[in-house]
N, C-alpha and C positions, 0 to 999 in steps of 0.2 A: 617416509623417514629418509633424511638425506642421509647417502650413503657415506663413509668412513672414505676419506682420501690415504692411498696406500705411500708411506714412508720412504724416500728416494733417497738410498746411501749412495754417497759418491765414494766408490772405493779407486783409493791411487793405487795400490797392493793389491790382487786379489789373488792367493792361489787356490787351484782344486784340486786334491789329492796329489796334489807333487812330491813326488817319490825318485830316490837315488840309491840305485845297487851298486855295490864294487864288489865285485865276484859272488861269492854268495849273501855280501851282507848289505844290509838296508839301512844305508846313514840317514836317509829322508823315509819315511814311511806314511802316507796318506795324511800328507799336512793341508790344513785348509785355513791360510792365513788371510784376515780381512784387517785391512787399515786404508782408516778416512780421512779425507783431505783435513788438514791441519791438526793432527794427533801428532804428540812424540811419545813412538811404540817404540815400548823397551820388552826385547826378543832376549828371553835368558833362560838360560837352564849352564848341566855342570860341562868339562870341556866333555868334548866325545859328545856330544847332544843332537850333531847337524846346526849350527846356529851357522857356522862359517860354509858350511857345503849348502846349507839354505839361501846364505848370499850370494854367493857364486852364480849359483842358479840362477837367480834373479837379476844377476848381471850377464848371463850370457859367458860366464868365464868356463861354465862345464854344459853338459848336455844334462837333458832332463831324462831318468827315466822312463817315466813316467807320468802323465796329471798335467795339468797346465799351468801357464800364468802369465796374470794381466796384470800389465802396468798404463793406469792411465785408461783402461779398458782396452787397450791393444795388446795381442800377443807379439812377443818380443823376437818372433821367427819369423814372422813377415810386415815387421815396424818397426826397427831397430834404432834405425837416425832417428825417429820421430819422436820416439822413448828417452832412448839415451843422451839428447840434447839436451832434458829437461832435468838430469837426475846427476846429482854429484855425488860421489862416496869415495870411501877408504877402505878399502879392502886389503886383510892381511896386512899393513901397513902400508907404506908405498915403496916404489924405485925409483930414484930420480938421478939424473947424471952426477957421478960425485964429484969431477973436476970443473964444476958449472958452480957457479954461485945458487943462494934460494932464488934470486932473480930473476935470474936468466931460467932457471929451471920452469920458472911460471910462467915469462913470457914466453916458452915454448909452447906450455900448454896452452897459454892464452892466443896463439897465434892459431894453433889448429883448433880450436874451437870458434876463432873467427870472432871481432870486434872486440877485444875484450882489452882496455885501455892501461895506458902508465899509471893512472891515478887508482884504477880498480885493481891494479897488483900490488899497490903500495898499502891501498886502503886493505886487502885481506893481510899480509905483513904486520899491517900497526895490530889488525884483529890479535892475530895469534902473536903476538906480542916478536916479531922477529925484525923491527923496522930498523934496528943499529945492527943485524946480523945480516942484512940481506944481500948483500957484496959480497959475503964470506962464502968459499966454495963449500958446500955439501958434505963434502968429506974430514968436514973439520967439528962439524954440528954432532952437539948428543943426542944419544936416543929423543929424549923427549922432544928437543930441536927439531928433529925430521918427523916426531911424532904432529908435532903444532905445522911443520912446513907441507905436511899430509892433510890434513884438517884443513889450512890454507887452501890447497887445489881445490878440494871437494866444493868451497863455497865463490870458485873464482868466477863461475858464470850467472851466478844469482840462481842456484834450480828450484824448481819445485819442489820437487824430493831432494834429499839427502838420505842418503846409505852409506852407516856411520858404522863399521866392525871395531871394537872394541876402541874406541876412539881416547878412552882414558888412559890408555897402557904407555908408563914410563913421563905422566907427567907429573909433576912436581904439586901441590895442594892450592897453588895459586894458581895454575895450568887449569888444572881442573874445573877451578870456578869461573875462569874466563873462560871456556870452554862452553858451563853450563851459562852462564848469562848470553854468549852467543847464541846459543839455541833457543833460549827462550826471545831472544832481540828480535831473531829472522822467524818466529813464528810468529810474534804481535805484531811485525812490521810488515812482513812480507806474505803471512798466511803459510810457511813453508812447510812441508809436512817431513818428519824425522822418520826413521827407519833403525833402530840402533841395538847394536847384540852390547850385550856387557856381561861383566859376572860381578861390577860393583853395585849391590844390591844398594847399597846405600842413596849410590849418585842417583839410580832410576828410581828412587821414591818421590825425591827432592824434587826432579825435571819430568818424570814421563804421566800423561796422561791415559794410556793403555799400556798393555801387556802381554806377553805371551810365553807361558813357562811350555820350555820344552825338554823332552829326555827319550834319549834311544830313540830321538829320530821322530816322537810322536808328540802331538800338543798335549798339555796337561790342563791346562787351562788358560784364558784370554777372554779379556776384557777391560774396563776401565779398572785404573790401579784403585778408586777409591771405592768403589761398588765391591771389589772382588776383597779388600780390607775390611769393609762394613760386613758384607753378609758369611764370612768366615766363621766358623766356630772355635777356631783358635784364638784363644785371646790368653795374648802374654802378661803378666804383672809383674812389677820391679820392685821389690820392698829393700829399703836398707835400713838394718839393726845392726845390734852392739854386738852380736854373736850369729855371724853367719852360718854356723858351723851346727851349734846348739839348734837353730831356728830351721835347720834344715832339716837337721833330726827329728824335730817335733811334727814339719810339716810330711815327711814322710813316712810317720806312724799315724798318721792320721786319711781321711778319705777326702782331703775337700780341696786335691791338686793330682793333676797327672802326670806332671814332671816336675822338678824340680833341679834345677843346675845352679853353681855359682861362677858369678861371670863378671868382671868388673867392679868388683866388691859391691855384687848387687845379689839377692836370690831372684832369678828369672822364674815365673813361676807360670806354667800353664796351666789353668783352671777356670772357671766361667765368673762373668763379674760378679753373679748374685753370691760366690763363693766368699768374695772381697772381703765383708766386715766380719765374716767366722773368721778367716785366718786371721785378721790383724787380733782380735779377741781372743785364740787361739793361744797367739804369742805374747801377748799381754799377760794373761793369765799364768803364764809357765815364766814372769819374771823378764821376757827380752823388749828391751826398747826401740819401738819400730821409730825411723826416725822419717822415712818416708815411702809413701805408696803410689806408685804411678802405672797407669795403666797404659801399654806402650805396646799394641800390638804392629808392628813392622815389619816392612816387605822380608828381611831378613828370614824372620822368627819365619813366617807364613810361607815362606818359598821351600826350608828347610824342613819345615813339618810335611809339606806334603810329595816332595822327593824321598823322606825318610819312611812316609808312607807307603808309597807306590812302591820301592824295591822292600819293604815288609811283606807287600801282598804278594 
């Protein structure tokens, strides 16, 4: 019988029990994160979670506890240029000279990084949409201005990795989406693998292909966003009727829903799909007009159900 050839993950990410104390407390505690060459892992839990003391780590900006970690399969305490060549990010925001134009700010970087040309400072500019600001000193730009002129750095060398800290903070809904099309561009074009914290549940449905909920410091779960959507037991449903109010009342003198909220003039309703055609039957019967039913289970609904879980237990 030929024997079973064994499955070769290339992980860019790897850490093992990496662990961070600050006096007696444990912002990181025995995390074991895996991400593979070309995933965009979206890293999220609430603030306080270790999501940013996780990046750090993995930048070398703090010391490790405890545990290790591999980037690239090198540890990043005796391979650091080898590492950190390859790997662009935004951490915390950035700092850049405020009396400096966006320009000149990146041909800074761009110089100590070595080769990095006038056309490929322009080309990340026109990216983050800064190409008629870029003359303009630093100190003049808004938040979200230095937010996109941060973003810019990260992708000024072409890396491999990016390590993206909350990368959406202070941009504008058009920011955003040029943002998330950039990420999707430099992973079909270039294979480039993300690395990204957020707390916009919304964006990392839309873009990320794995995940990693984390709280007090510990994983809660990780894996592919659409795997860990599919085999959930939460499943959220959206009914809208003529009497939310009314409809809400009936569904919770009744047994065939475990929560029920209203929330966008919709009833969000948790309960199991086989539940579906008793409720709408339910409401029918007691006179309200369901006008639509959709079944809409989202990283939101799923992320918040099992944080509300875990500090219940």
């Amino acid at each position: 019988m030929a024997s079973k050839k064994k499955v070769q993950h290339e992980f860019i990410i790897r850490t093992i029990n990496l662990s961070k104390k600050y006096n007696r407390l444990w912002a990181v505690r025995n995390m074991d994160l895996r991400v593979e060459r070309g995933q965009i892992f979206g890293f999220l839990g609430p603030n306080g979670a270790g999501k940013s003391t996780t990046i750090r780590m993995l930048m070398s900006l703090i010391s490790v506890t405890k545990g290790t970690i591999e980037i690239y399969g090198m540890n990043p305490n005796y391979k650091s240029a080898a590492i950190y060549s390859r790997v662009g990010a935004l951490v915390d925001g950035s700092d850049f000279y405020h009396y400096l134009s966006g320009y000149q700010n990146l041909r800074i970087l761009g110089d100590l990084n070595g080769h990095i040309t006038k056309s490929r400072i322009e080309e990340v500019l026109e990216m983050v949409s800064l190409t008629e600001k870029q003359h303009e000193k630093v100190k003049k730009y808004s938040h979200g201005m230095r937010q996109r002129l941060g973003i810019a750095q990260a992708f000024l060398h072409r890396p491999e990795l990016v390590i993206l800290d909350e990368p959406m903070t202070n941009l504008s809904p058009e920011g955003i989406r040029d943002v998330r099309e950039m990420i999707r561009y430099y992973r079909e074009e270039y294979g480039t693998t993300f690395f990204i914290s957020s707390h916009r549940l919304y964006e990392i449905q839309q873009i990320c292909t794995h995940m990693a909920v984390v709280d007090e410091g510990q994983i809660i779960v990780q894996g592919s966003v659409e795997d860990i959507l599919q085999n959930t037991e939460y499943f959220i449903t959206e009914i809208e009727t003529n009497d939310l109010e009314k409809s809400k009342k009936i569904l919770d003198e009744s047994e065939l829903a475990e929560e029920i909220v209203i929330s966008h003039q919709k009833l969000k309703i948790h309960t199991t799909p086989e539940n579906r055609p008793a409720i709408v039957k339910l409401l029918v019967e007691n006179n309200i007009d369901v006008s639509t039913v959709m079944p809409r289970t989202n990283l939101e609904d799923y992320y918040l159900s099992i944080i509300k879980e875990k500090h219940k237990a």
